[in-house]
N, C-alpha and C positions, 0 to 999 in steps of 0.2 A: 530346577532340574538340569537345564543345561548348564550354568557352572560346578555343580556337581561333578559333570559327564566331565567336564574340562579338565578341574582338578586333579579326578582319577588318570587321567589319559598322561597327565603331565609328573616327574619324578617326584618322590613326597618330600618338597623340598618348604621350610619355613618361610613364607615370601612376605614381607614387612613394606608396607606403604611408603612412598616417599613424596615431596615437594620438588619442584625445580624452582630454585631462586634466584639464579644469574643464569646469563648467555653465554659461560665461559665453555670452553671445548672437554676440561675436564676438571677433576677436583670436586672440594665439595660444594653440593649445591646443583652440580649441572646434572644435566640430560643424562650424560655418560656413565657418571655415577649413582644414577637414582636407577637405570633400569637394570644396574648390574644386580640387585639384589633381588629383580621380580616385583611381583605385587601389582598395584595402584601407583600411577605416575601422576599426578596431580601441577600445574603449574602456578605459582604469586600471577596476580594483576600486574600487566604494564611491562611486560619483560618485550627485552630488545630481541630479534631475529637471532635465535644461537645458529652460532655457525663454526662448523666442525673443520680440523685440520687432515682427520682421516675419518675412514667410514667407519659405521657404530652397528658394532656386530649387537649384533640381541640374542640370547641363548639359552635364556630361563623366561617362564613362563608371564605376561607383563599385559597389562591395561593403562594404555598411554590415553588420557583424556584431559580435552581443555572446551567445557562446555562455551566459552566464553567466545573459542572460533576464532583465537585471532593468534596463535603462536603460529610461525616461522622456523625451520628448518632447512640450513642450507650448508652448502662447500665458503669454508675462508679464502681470504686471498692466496694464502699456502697450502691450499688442500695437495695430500698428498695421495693416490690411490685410484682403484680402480673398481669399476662395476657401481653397485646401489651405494647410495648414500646410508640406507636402514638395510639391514643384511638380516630377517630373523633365519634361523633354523633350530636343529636338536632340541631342546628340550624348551624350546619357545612356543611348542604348538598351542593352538586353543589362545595366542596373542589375541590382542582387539588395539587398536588405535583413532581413535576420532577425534572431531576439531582441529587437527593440525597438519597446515599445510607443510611440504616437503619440497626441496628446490631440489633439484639433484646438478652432479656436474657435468654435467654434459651428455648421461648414460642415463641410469636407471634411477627413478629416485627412491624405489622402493623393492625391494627381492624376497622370494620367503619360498625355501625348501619345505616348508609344514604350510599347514591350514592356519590362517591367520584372517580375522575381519576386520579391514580397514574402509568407514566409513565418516561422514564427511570432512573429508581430507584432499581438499584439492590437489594436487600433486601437476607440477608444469615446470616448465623450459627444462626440458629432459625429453633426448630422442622417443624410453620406452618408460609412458607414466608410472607403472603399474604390472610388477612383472611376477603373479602369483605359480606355485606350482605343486602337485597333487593333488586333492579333492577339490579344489579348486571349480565352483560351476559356473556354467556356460554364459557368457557376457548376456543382458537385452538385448533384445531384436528388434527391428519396427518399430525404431523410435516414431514419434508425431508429434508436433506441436500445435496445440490450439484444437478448432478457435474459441475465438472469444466467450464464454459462456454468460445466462444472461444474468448471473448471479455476480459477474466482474471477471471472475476466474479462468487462469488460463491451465488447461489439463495438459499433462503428457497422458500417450499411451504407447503401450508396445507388448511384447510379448515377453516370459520369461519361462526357465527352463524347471522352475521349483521357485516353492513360496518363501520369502524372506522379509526383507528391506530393498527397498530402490533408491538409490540416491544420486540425485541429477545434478549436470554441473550444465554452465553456459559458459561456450568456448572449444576451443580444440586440445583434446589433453598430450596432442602432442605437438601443438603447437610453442611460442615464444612467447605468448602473452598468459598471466594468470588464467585458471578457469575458475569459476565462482559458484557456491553453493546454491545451488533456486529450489530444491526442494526434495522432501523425503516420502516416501507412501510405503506400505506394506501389503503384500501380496499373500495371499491365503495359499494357493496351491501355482500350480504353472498352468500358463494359459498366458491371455490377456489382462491387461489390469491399463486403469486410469486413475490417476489423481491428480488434483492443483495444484500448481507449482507454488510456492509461498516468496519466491520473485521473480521478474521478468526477465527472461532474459535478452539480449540484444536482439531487437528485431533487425532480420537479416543475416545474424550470425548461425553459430551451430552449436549443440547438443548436445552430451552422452552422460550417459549413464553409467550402475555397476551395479551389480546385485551382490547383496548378502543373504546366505543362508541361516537359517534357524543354527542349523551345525558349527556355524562360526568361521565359513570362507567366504569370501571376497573373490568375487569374478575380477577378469580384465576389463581394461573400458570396451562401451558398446561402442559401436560403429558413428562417428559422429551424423547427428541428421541437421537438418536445413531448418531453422529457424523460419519465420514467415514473415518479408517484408512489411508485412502488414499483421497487426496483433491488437491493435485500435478499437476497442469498442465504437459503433458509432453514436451519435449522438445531433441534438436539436444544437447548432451554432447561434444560428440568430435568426429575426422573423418583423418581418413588418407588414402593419394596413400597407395596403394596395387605396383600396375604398374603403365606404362605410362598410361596407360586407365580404369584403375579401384580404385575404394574408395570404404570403407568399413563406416560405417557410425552407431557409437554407442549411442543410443536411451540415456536419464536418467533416464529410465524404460524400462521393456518389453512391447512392441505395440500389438494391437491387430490386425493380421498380415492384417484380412480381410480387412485394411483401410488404408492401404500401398502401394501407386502406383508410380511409375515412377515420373506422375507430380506433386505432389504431392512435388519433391526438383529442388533445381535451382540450377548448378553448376558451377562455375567460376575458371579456372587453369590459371595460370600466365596471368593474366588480362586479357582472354579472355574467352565469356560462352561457354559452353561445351554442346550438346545435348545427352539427357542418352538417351541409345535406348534398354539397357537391365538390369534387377536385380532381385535380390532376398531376402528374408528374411527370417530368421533360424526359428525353427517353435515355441520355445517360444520367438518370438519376440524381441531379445537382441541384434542382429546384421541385418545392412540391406547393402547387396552389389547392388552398382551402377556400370556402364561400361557406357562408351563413346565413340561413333563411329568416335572422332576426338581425338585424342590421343595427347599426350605435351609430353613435353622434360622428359626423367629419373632424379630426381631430384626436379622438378617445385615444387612450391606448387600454395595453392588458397583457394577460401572458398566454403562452401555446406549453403544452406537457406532451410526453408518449404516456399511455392510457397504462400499459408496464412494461414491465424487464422484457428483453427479446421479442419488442414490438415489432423490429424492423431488422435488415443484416444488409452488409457489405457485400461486396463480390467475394471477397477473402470468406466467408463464414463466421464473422465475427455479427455479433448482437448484442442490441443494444443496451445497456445496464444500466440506465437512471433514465426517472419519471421526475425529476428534477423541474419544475419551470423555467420557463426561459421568458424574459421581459417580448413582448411585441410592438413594436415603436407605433406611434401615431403616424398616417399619413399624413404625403405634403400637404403643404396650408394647415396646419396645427398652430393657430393662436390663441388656441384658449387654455390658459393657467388648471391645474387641481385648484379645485372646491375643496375645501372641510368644512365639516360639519358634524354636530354633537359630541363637541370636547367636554372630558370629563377626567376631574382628576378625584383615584378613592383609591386612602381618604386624603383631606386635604388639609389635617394639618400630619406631618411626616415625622418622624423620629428616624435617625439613619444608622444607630447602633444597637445590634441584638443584645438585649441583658433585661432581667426581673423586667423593668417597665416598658421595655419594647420589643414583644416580642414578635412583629412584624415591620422592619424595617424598608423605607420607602413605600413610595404607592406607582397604581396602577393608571397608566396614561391609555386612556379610549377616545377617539375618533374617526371618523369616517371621510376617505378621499376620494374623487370619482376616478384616478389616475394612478398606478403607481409611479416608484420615482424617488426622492432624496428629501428625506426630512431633517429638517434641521431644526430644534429644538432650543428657543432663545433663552436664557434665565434672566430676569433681569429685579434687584434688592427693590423693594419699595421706595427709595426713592430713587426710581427710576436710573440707576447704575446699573450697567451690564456686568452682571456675576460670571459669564461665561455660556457656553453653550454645548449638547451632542449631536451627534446625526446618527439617524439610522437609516436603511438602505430597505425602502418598500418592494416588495418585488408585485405585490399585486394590489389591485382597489379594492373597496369597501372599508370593512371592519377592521379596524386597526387595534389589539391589545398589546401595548406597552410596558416591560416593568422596569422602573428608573430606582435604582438606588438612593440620589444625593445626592453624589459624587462629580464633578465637573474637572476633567483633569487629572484624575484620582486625587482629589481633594473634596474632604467634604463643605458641603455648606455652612455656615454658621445658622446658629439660631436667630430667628426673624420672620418678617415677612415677605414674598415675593412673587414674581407675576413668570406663569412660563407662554410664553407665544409660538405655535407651529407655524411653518412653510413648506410646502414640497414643490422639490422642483421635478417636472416631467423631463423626458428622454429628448424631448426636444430644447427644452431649455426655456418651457415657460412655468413662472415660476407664481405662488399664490399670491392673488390680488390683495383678500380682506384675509387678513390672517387671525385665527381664532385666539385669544388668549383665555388663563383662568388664573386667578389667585390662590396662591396658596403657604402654609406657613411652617417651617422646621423648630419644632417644641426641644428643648433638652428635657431629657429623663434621667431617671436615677437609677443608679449601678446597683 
């Protein structure tokens, strides 16, 4: 319906698609000549920065697009002229431009006496980014950044004057340095509106936005806003015994204490979970002690989690976004190695290429460690040659299910017989005494 309206609005002229294939200023192929005829501006992959000797009036009706986001628009070293770099008017109304950013020379990088929608089009090092005129609606208001949400996502919100398109940059757009694309949302009516930005922008830095309408104008830049020093989700850094029943548990920031509870963590000692029944936290939020009314062995270790998303928050108003575990080191005096136990390899003789007669390639390595920590996995041929070896990285005790291809090195094993031996080493660097082995044999099959 709305290219319809545009159509009509615009003189009933023949307007035929065009490519841009070079970066030359004019001729055939360039920029200059593909929008003189209207239509669809389309760019080739891999084009250099065109850069123009004078400004490039547009006049007929034109949708300049490079989903791709990455053409360049700028003055040559002989630019000669004055005002926008892109000049639409008369009978260009109902224009659209997106993907391509716009340098200008020193003035305006962009002008338009009609209604025209220029959208994600960074436009920078130019006094006035973005200089629309006529129905043109009212820039974002109230920009906001953050915080952190518990899903990872960082929101804008602000306010607009009518529903459209928002499209945010990070940077100053009238600053000297690029501004950069971080995200799009669409807005139903005027009011307020939020949505996730799809990248980050500099923490620290600034913000602005531009609104597109359904009609097809493009507001000025909003106001730039203040980026938040802080944009960080927090999270678990690292955690160690104390004692047999207590963990001490260091934030990768100070928490804001009031949002710090017991259950708030899950705690797991030598493959068993543990119930916290008591703790505390320092009062700028830097340390947080746990205790457990089931106490492990002097030595154990295990891992600590947040129970979920937006367990805990920053001063800034960011929370938290991964349940992730985090290893818990054994307290001092940890002499004693991981145990294994109930090593099992299924099945045990292996075929290690899918076809008619193997249609499950490699097997399943099961065993049990009271520690997590660093497995290393020896192979060694039946007569006692070292074939090679893998590791894998435990993050917690107990139950261990493995799946091993074959492969050692990305090479696979020959057919034969062989013996594989486990070791893990703990956090503190003690490493298995009686190490389990089992036998087993790689069969060739038939294609």
């Amino acid at each position: 319906m709305l290219a319809i309206a545009a159509l009509l609005a615009a003189p009933a002229t023949a307007f035929a698609d065009a490519v841009v294939t070079n970066s030359n200023d004019s001729g055939a192929g360039s920029l200059r000549a593909a929008v003189g005829t209207g239509g669809t501006v389309t760019f080739a992959p891999g084009l250099d920065p065109i850069l123009l000797d004078t400004p490039l009036a547009i006049t007929q009706q034109v949708t300049i697009t490079d989903p791709e986001g990455d053409v360049t628009v700028g003055p040559s070293a002989t630019y000669a002229g004055s005002g926008a770099l892109l000049q639409f008017s008369g009978g260009a109304v109902g224009s659209s431009m997106s993907g391509v950013a716009v340098q200008g020379p020193g003035g305006t990088g962009i002008s338009s006496s009609v209604r025209i929608a220029v959208q994600r089009s960074p436009i920078f090092n130019v006094t006035t980014p973005f200089a629309p005129f006529g129905s043109a609606p009212a820039a974002p208001t109230s920009l906001k950044v953050g915080p952190r949400q518990a899903d990872g996502t960082l929101p804008l919100t602000g306010t607009v004057s009518a529903g459209g398109t928002v499209d945010a940059y990070g940077g100053d757009p009238a600053g000297t340095a690029p501004t950069t694309f971080v995200g799009q949302g669409t807005v139903s009516a005027a009011g307020s509106f939020s949505f996730p930005l799809s990248a980050n922008p500099p923490a620290g830095g600034k913000i602005s936005a531009t609104l597109t309408t359904a009609s097809g104008g493009t507001s000025q830049w909003s106001a730039t806003a203040d980026v938040p020093a802080d944009i960080t989700a927090p999270r678990i850094l690292s955690a160690r015994a104390l004692t047999d029943s207590e963990v001490v548990v260091t934030p990768s920031e100070p928490l804001v204490t009031s949002t710090v509870g017991l259950s708030d963590f899950s705690l797991t000692m030598a493959g068993k979970a543990r119930p916290l029944t008591k703790g505390g936290i320092l009062p700028d939020g830097s340390r947080i002690y746990l205790i457990s009314s089931q106490p492990w062995k002097p030595g154990e270790a295990g891992s600590i989690a947040l129970t979920q998303r937006g367990a805990v928050s920053d001063p800034a108003g960011n929370v938290s976004s991964s349940t992730g575990p985090v290893l818990v080191g054994a307290s001092p005096g940890d002499f004693e190695p991981p145990i294994l136990s109930k090593m099992k390899l299924k099945p045990t003789k292996i075929c290690l290429t899918k076809s008619a007669g193997c249609k499950h390639p490699g097997t399943t390595i099961t065993f049990t460690t009271t520690e997590p920590g660093r497995a290393v996995f020896q192979i060694y041929s039946s007569s006692n040659r070292r074939a090679g070896s893998f590791v894998k990285r435990l993050t917690s005790g107990g139950v261990q299910r493995i799946k091993w291809g074959g492969s050692l090195h990305n090479h696979k094993l020959r057919a034969g017989g062989y013996v594989m031996e486990i070791t893990v080493t703990d956090s503190v660097g003690n490493t298995t005494d009686d190490a389990p082995y089992k036998t087993f044999k790689v069969v060739r099959t038939a294609r």
